[in-house]
C-alpha positions as CSV (number, residue, x, y, z in Angstrom):
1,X,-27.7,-7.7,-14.1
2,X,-23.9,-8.6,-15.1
3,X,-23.9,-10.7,-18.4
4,X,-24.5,-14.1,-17.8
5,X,-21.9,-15.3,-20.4
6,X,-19.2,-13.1,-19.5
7,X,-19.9,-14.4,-15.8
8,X,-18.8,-17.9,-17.0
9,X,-16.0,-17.1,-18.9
10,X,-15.2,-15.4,-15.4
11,X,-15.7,-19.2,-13.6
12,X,-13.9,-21.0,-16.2
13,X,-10.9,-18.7,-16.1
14,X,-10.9,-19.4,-12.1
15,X,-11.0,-22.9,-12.8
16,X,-8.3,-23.3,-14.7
17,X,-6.0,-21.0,-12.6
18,X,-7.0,-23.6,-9.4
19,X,-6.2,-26.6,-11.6
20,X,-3.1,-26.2,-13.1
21,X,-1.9,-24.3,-9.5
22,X,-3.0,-27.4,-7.9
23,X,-2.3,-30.1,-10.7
24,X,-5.4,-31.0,-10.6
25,X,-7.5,-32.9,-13.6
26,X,-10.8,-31.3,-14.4
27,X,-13.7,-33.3,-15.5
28,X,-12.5,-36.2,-13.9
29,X,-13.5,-38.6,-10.8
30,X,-11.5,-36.6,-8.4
31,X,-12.9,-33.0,-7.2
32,X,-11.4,-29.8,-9.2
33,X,-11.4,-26.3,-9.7
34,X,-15.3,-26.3,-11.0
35,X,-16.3,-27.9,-7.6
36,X,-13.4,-25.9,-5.3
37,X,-14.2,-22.3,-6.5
38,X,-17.6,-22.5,-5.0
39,X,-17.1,-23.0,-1.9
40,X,-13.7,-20.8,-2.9
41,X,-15.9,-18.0,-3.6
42,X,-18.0,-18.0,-0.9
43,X,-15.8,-17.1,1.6
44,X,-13.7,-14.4,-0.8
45,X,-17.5,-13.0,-0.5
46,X,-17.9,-13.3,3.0
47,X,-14.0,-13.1,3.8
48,X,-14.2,-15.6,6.1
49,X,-12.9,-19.1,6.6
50,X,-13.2,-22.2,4.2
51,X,-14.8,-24.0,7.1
52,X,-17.2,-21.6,7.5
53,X,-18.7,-22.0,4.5
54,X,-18.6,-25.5,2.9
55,X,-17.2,-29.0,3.8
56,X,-14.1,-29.2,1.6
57,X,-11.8,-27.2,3.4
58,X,-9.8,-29.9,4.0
59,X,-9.6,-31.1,0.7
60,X,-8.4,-27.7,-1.0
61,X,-5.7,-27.3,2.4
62,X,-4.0,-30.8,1.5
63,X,-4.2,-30.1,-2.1
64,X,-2.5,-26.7,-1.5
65,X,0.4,-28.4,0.3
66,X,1.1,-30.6,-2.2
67,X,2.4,-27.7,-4.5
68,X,5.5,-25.4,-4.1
69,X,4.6,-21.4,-3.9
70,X,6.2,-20.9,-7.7
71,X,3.7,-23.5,-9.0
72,X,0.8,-20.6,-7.5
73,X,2.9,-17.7,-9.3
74,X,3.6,-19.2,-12.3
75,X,0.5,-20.4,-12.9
76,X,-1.3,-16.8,-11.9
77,X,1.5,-15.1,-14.8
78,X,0.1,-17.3,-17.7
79,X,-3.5,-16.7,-16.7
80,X,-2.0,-12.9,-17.0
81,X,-0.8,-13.5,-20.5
82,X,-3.5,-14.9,-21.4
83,X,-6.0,-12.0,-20.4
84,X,-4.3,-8.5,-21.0
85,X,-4.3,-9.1,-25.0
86,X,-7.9,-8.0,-24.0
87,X,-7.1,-4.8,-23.1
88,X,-5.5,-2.5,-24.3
89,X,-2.6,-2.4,-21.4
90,X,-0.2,-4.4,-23.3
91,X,0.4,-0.9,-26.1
92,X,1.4,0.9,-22.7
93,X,4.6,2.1,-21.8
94,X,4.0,0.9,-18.2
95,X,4.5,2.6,-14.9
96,X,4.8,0.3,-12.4
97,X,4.4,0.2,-8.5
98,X,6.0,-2.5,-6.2
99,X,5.2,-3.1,-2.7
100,X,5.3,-5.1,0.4
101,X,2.0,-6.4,1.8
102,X,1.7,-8.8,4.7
103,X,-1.2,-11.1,6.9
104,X,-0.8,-11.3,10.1
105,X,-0.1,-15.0,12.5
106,X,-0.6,-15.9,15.8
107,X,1.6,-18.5,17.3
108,X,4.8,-20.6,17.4
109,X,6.9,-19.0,14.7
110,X,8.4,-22.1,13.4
111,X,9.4,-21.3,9.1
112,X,11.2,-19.3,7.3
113,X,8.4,-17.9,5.6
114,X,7.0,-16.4,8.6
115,X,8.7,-13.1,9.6
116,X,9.5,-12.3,13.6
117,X,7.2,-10.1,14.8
118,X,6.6,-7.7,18.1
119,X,4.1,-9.3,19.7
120,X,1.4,-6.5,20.3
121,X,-2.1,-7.3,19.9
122,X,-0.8,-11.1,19.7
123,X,0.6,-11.1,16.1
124,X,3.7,-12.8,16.9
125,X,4.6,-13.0,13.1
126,X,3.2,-12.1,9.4
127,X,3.5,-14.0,5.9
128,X,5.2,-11.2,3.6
129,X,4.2,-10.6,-0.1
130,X,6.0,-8.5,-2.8
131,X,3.7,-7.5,-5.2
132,X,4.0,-5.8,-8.6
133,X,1.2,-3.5,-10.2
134,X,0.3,-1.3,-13.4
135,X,-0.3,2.5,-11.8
136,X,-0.1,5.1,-13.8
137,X,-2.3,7.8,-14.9
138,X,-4.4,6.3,-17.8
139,X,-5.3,3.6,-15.8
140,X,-8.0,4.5,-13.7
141,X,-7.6,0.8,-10.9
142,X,-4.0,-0.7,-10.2
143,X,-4.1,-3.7,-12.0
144,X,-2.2,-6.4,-10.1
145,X,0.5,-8.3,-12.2
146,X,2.5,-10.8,-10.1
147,X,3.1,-11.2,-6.7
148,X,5.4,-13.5,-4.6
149,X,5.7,-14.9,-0.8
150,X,9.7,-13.8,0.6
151,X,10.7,-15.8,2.9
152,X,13.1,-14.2,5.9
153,X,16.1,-12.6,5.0
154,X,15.2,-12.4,1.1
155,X,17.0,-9.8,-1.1
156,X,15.2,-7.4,-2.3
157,X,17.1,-6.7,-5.5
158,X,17.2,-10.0,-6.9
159,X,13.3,-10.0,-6.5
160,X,12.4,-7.1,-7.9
161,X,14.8,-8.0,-10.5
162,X,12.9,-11.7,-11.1
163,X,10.1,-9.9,-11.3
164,X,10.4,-7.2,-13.7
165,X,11.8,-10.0,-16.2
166,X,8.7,-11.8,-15.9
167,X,6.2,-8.9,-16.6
168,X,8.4,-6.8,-19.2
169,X,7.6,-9.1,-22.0
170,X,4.1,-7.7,-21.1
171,X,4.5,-4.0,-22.2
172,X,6.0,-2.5,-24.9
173,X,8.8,-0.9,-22.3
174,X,8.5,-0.2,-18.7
175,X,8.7,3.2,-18.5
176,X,8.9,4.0,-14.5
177,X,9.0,1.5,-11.7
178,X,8.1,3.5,-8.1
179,X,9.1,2.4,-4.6
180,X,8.8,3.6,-1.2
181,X,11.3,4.0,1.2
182,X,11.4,0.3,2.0
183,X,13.5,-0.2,-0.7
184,X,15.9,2.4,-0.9
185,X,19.2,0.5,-1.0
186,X,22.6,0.9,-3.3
187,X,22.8,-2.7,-4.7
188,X,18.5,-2.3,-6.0
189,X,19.2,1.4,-7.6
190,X,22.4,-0.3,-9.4
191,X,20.6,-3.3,-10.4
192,X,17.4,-1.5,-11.8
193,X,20.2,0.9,-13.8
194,X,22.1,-2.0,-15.1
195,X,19.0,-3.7,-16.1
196,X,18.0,-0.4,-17.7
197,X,15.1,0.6,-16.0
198,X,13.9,4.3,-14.7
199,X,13.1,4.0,-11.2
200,X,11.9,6.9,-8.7
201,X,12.6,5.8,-5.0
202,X,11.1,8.1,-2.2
203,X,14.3,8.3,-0.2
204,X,14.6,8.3,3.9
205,X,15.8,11.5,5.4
206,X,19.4,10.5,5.8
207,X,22.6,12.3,6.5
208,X,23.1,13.3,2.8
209,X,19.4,14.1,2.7
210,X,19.7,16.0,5.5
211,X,22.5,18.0,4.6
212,X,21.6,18.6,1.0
213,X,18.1,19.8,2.5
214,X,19.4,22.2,4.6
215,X,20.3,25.6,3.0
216,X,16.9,24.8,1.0
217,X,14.2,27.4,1.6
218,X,10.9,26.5,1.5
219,X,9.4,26.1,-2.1
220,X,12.8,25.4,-3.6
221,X,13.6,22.3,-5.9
222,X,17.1,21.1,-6.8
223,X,18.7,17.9,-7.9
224,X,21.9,16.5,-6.6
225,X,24.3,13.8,-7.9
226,X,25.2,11.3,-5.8
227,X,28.0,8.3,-6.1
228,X,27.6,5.1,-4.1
229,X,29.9,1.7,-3.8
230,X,28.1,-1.8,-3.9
231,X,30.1,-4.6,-2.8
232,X,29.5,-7.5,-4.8
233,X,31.4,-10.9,-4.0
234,X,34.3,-9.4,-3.0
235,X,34.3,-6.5,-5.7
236,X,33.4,-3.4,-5.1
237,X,30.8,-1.9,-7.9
238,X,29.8,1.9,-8.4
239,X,26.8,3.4,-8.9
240,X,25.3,7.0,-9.1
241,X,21.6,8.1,-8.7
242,X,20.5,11.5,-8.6
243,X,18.4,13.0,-5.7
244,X,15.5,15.5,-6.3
245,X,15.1,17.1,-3.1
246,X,11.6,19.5,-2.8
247,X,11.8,22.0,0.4
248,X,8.6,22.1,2.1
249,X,5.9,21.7,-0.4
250,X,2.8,21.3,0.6
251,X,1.0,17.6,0.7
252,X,-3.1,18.0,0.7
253,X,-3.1,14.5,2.0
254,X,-1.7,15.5,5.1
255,X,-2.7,19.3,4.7
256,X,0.8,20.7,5.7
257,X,3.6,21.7,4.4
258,X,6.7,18.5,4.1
259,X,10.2,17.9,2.3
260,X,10.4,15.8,-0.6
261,X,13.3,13.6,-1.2
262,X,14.1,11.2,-4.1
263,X,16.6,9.2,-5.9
264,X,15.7,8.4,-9.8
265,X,18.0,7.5,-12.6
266,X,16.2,9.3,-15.2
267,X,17.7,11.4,-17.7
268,X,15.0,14.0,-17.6
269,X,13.5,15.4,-14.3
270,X,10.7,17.5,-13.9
271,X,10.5,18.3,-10.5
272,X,7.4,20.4,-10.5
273,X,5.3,16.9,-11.7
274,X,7.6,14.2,-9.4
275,X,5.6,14.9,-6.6
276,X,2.6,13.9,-8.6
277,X,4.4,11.2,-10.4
278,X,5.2,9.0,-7.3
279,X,1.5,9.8,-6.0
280,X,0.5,7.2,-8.7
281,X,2.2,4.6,-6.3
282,X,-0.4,5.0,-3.9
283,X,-2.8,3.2,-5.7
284,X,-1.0,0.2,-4.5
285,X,-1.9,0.8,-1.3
286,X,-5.5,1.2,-2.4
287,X,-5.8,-1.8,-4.0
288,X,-4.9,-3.9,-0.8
289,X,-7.4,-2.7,1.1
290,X,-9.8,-3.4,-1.9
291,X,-8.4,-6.9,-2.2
292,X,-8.9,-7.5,1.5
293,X,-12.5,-7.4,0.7
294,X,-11.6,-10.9,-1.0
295,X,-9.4,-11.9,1.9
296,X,-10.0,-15.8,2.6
297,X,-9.3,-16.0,6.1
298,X,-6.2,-19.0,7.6
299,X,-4.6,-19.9,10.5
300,X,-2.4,-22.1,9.0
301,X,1.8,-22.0,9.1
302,X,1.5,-23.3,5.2
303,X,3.3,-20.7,2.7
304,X,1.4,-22.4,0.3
305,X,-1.7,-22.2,1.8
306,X,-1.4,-18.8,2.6
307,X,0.3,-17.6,-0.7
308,X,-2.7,-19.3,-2.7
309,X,-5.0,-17.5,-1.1
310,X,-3.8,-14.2,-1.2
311,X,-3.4,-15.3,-5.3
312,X,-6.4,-16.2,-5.7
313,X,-7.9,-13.0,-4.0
314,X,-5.3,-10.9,-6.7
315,X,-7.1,-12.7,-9.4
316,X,-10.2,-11.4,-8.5
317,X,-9.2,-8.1,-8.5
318,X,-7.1,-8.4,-11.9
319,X,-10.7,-9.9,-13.1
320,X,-12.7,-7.4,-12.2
321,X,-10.3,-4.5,-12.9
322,X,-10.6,-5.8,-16.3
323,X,-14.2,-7.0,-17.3
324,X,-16.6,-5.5,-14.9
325,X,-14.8,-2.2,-13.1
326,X,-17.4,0.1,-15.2
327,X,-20.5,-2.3,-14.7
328,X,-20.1,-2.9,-10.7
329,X,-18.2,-2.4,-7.6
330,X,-15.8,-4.9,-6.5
331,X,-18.0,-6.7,-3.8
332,X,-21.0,-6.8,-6.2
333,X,-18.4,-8.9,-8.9
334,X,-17.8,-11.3,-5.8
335,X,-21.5,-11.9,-4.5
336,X,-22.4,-12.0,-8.9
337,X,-19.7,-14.8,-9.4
338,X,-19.8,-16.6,-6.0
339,X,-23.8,-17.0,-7.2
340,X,-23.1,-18.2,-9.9
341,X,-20.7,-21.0,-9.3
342,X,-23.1,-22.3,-6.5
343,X,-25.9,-22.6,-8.8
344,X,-23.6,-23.9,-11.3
345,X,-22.4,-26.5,-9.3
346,X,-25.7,-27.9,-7.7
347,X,-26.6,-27.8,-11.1
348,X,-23.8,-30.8,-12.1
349,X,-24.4,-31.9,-8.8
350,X,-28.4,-32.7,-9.8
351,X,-27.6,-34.1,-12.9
352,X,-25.2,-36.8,-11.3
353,X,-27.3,-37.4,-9.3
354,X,-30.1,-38.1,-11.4
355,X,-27.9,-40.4,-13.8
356,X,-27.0,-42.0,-10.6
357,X,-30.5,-42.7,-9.6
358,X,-31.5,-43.7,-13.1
359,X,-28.8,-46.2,-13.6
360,X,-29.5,-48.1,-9.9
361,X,-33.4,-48.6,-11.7
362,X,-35.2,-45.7,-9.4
């Protein structure tokens, strides 16, 4: 049995993050974030539709629309601040993991927001998130920090950048920021260097790659500097990275042997742990699938809509990653919580009722 109080606290912290997303006004005449997160919760639970579960789906949808996707993030970054003095995180010298996650639409891909797709199995776009977590090897679940909706053609420099402002003030220093292959570009390796962070980027096997690879035997582990030009507004900018290339080491994921390749601006390199290093990057990828658990399932073209969601599904994770990881598994949080606010609710509900019944003389 999860404690009752710390449940509430839980709720209260889930209505506030809906009301000021949503500018809305607790305790008032108008509906809120006490009476939303109940029907809210229920489908996180059953990751299912709004509709399925309750009869204000189309209340929350046209309050969702009313707001821009920054009022979602910055809204989810103070309820951030607010609960990580709790922890112990914030005396960390963080390792951080960023990725790309996406949901998947069906139809006429008519926004910005919505990214072309192929077609096959009738996804003819997705909705793209970048998201931002705390890896690392003393802490045991990726805690999500901030995520944001990019729209087509976004850069990813300038938003990795954005976010790694917002978080740093977070930590005591950001020690290592990991990225797959997605985001191996000149202009983000420069950017991260300028803005003086260490990054380690698992690099495609290009022609450099290739090349320097090549005379490799297997088992061998060298590092290689490499110079780069960024063109800037009409300026061109240098940059140099260094490449750790591994020659067929072997992977127990995959059980077989594979080469290793990438670029980091650190000033010390221990290529016998870099392997393991980046490895703490995949909890990432973990944590989506955990967080799709909480999915609340949408048709809708809305960024908003779609973005809040997704949000609100992160803050469950953050939540339980922080209070009840120890005490219960994700799912049993969700089915602890969404029971909670229900009975809460009908609770208020009851009372109003009865003052309502009492005041008309029945």
């Amino acid at each position: 049995m999860l404690n009752r109080e710390r449940l509430y606290r839980s709720l209260t912290t889930l209505d506030i993050f809906v009301d000021k997303s949503l500018h809305l006004t607790p305790k008032s005449a108008a509906l809120s974030g006490f009476n939303y997160n109940k029907d809210l919760l229920k489908a996180s639970m059953a990751n299912t539709y709004l509709e399925t579960v309750g009869n204000r789906a189309d209340s929350i949808h046209l309050a969702v629309k009313s707001v821009n996707p920054s009022d979602i993030y910055w809204t989810y970054l103070k309820t951030l601040h607010t609960m990580l003095p709790r922890t112990c995180f914030q005396e960390h010298d963080a390792v951080m993991a960023f990725d790309h996650t996406d949901e998947e639409f069906y139809g006429s891909v008519e926004t910005a927001w919505i990214h072309n797709w192929t077609g096959e199995h009738a996804v003819t776009g997705k909705f793209k998130f970048l998201t931002c977590a705390l890896v690392g090897r003393d802490v045991p679940e990726k805690v999500p920090l901030l995520s944001i909706p990019v729209h087509v053609g976004y850069s990813n420099p300038a938003d990795v950048s954005f976010m790694l402002e917002l978080v740093r003030p977070l930590f005591r220093s950001i020690r290592l920021a990991l990225f797959d292959r997605g985001f191996y570009n000149n202009e983000l390796m420069l950017t991260l260097s300028n803005s003086n962070v260490p990054y380690l980027i698992f690099v495609p096997k290009n022609g450099p790659v290739k090349g320097a690879l090549a005379p490799m035997r297997s088992g061998d582990m060298r590092t290689v500097e490499h110079e780069f030009r960024v063109n800037r507004d009409k300026t061109v900018l240098k940059g140099e990275t260094t490449y750790a290339l591994l020659r067929q080491i072997y992977e127990r994921r995959l059980d077989r042997c594979i080469d290793w390749s990438f670029a980091t601006n650190r000033q010390e390199i221990d290529l016998g742990d870099i392997v393991s290093t980046y490895r703490q990057r995949w909890n990432i990828e973990n944590a989506f699938r955990m967080q799709d658990e909480a999915a609340i399932r949408s048709k809708s073209k809305e960024v908003s809509i779609r973005f809040f969601y997704f949000a609100y599904g992160q803050l469950l994770q953050l939540i339980w990653s922080v209070f009840y990881r120890e005490e219960v598994s994700f799912k049993g949080m969700l089915i602890a919580l969404s029971d909670t606010c229900t009975e809460r609710v009908e609770r208020a509900e009851g009372k109003a009722a009865g003052k309502r019944s009492k005041a008309d003389g029945i």
